[in-house]
C-alpha positions as CSV (number, residue, x, y, z in Angstrom):
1,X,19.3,-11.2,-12.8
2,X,23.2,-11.1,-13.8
3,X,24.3,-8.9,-16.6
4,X,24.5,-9.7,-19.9
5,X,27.0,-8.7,-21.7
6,X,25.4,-9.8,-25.2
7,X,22.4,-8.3,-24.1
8,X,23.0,-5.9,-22.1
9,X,20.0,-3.2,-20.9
10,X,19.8,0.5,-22.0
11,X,19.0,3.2,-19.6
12,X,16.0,3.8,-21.7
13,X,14.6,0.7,-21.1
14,X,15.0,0.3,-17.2
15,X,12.1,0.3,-15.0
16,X,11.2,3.5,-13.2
17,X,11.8,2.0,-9.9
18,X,15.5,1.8,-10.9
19,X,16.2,5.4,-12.1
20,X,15.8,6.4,-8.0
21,X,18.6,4.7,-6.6
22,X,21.3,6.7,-4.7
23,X,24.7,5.3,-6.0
24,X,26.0,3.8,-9.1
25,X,25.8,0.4,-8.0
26,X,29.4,0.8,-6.6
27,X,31.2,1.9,-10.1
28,X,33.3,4.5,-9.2
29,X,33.3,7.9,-11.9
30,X,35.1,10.6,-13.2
31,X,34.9,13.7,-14.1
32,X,37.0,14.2,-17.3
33,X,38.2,17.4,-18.9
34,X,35.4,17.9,-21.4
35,X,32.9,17.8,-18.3
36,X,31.8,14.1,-18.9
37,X,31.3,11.6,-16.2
38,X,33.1,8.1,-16.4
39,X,33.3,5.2,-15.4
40,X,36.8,4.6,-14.0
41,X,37.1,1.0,-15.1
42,X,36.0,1.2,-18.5
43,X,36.5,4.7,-19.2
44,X,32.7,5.0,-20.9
45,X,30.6,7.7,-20.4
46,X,28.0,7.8,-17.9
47,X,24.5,7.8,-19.4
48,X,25.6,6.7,-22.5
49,X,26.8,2.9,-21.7
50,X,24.2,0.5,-20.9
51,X,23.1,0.4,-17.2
52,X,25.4,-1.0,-15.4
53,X,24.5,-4.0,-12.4
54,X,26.1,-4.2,-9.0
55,X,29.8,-4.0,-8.9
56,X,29.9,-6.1,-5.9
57,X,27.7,-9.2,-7.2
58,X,27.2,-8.5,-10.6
59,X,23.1,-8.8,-10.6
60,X,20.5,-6.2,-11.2
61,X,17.6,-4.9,-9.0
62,X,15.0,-6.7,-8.0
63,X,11.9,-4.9,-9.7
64,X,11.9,-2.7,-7.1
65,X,14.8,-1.2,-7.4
66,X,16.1,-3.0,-4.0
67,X,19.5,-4.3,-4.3
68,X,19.6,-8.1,-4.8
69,X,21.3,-9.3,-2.2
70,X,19.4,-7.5,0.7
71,X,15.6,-7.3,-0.7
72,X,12.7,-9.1,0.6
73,X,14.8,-9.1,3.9
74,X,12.2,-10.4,5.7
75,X,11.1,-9.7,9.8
76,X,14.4,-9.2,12.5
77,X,14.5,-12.1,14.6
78,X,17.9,-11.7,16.3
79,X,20.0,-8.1,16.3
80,X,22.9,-6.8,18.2
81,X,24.6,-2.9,17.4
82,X,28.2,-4.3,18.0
83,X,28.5,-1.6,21.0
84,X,30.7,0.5,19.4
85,X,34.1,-2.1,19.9
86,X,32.7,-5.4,17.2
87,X,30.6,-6.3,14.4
88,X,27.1,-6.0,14.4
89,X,24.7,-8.0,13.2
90,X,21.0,-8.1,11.8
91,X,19.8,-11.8,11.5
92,X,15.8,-12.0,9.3
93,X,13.8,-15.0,9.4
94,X,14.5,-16.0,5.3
95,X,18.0,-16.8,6.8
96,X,20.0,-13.6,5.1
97,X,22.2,-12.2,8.1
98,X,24.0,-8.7,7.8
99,X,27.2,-7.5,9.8
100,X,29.3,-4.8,9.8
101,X,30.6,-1.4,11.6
102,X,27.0,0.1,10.8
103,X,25.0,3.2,12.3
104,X,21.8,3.1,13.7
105,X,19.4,6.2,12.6
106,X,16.2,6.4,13.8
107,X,13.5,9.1,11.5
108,X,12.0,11.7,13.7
109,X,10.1,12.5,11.3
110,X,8.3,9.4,10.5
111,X,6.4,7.5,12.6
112,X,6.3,3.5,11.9
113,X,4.5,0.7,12.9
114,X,7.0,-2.3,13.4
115,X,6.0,-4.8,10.6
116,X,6.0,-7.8,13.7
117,X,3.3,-5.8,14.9
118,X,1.7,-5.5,11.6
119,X,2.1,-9.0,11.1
120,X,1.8,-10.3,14.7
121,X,-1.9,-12.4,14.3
122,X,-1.2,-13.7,10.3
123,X,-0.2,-16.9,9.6
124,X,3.4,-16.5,7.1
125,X,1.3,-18.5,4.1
126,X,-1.8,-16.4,4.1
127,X,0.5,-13.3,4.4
128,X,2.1,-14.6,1.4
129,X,-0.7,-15.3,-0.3
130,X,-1.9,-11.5,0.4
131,X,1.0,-9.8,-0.6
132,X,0.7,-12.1,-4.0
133,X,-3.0,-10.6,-4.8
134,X,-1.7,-7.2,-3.9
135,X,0.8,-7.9,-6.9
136,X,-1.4,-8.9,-9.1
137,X,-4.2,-6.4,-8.1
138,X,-6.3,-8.6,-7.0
139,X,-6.8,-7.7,-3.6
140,X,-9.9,-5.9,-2.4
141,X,-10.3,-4.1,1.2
142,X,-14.1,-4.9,1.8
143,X,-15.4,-1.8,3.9
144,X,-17.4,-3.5,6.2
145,X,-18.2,-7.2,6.8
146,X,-21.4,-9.4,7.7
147,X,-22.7,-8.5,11.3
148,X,-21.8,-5.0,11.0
149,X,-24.2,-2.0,11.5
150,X,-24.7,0.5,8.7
151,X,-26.6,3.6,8.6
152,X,-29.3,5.0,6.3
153,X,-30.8,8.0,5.1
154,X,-34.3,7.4,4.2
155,X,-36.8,9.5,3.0
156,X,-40.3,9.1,4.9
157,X,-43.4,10.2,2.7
158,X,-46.9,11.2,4.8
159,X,-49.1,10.7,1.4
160,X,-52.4,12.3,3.6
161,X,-51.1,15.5,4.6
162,X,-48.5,15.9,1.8
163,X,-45.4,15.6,4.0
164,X,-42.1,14.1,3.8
165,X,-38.8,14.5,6.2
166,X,-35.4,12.2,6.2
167,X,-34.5,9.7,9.2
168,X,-31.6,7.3,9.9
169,X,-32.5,3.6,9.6
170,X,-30.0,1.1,11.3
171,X,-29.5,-2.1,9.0
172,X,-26.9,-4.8,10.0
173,X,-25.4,-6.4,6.9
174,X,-26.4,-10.1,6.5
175,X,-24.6,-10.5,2.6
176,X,-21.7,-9.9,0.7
177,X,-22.7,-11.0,-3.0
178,X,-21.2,-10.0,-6.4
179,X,-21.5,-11.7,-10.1
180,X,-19.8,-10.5,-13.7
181,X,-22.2,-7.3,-14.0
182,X,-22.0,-6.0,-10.2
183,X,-18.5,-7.7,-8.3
184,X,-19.7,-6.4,-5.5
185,X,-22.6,-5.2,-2.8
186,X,-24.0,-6.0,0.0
187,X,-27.5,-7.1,1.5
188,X,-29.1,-5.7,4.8
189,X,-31.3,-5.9,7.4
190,X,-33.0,-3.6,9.6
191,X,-35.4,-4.6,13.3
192,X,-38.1,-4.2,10.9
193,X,-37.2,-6.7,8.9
194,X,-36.8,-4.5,6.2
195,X,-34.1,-5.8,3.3
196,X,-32.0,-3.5,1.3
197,X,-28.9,-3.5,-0.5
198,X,-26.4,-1.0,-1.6
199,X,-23.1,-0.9,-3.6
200,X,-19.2,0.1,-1.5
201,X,-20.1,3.8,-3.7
202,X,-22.9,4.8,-1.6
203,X,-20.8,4.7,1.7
204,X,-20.4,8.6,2.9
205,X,-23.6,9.8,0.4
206,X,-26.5,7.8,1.3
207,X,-25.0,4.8,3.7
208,X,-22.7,5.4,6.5
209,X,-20.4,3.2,8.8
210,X,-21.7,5.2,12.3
211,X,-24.4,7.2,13.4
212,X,-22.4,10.2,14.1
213,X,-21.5,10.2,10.0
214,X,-25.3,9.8,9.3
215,X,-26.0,12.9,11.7
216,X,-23.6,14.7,10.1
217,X,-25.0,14.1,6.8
218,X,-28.6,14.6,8.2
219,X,-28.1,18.1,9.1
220,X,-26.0,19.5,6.3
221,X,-29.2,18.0,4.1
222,X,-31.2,19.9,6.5
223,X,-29.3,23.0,6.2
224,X,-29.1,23.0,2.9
225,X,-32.6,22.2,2.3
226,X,-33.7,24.9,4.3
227,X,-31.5,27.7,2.1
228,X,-33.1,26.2,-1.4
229,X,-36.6,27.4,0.6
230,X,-35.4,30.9,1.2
């Protein structure tokens, strides 16, 4: 988005991702004798005059707060440093190349999975079309999926002598349903034959993803059973 001059955008009403940014979009500033900061062009004070877009090209942020002419850069297909003696350059797969007399810094501190790797088995489109729902939070991360094992804590009643005690059940989920009251839960089996179903909110209390979870669980119940008794 370019500037408008007849309509131009207060810093009051910028988005948050744009109060962040490390420069002032290339307008150089001032200090005057009063203390104020300026803007050397148009002498106005900084914080005062409406938010001012990129010197360079004239347009805004993207949304979030990335500079227009280098967001959504895309994956690195082609790359070379320069070497120290010419220009570099960083070629991405939208077609945007960037050269230059640039530095390379590498984090220590952070450790980060290259987003080729991330990306290496999905199809462009359906990457698209995830990063879309995402926006639009849409997108839900199922827990598990059909043909996976889930554990159970089940309480087992001995109605003759009075008795009960708590065992793990193995089910393997066979369903994925949801409607407008419940979006979503799941349906399971067990060797037994023995249906069930459970709602995403019972994973970690009453329904677990491995044994050793449902062990854990199991004993603490245990433990803590056994100090109501005392």
């Amino acid at each position: 988005m370019r500037e408008n001059k007849d309509n131009p955008i207060m810093l009051d009403d910028i988005p948050d991702a744009w109060r962040d940014r490390c420069s002032s979009n290339g307008h150089e500033r001032y200090i005057d004798e009063n203390g104020d900061r300026r803007y050397k062009d148009n002498n106005e004070i900084v914080g005062e005059s409406p938010y001012r877009p990129c010197a360079k090209c004239g347009h805004y942020p993207s949304k979030y707060g990335d500079d227009y002419c280098i967001q959504n850069l895309g994956i690195v297909t082609n790359a070379c440093c320069g070497h120290g003696s010419e220009e570099g350059y960083i070629q991405f797969d939208n077609g945007i190349t960037i050269r230059g007399y640039f530095k390379v810094e590498k984090s220590r501190k952070i450790k980060m999975t290259p987003i080729r790797e991330i990306t290496a088995d999905i199809n462009i489109d359906r990457l698209a079309e995830i990063c879309e729902a995402e926006r639009e939070e849409r997108l839900v991360i199922l827990p598990c999926k059909v043909g996976d094992t889930v554990y159970f804590l089940t309480k087992q009643f001995d109605i003759i002598n009075g008795l009960s005690n708590t065992v793990i059940d193995e089910y393997i989920v066979t369903e994925i349903r949801g409607n407008k009251y419940n979006p979503l839960w799941y349906m399971a089996s067990s060797e037994r034959c023995i249906h069930r179903d459970f709602h995403p909110t019972e994973l970690g209390k009453t329904a677990f993803l491995t044994r050793a979870e449902a062990e854990k669980a199991l004993a603490e119940m245990e433990v803590n059973n056994e100090n109501n008794n005392n």
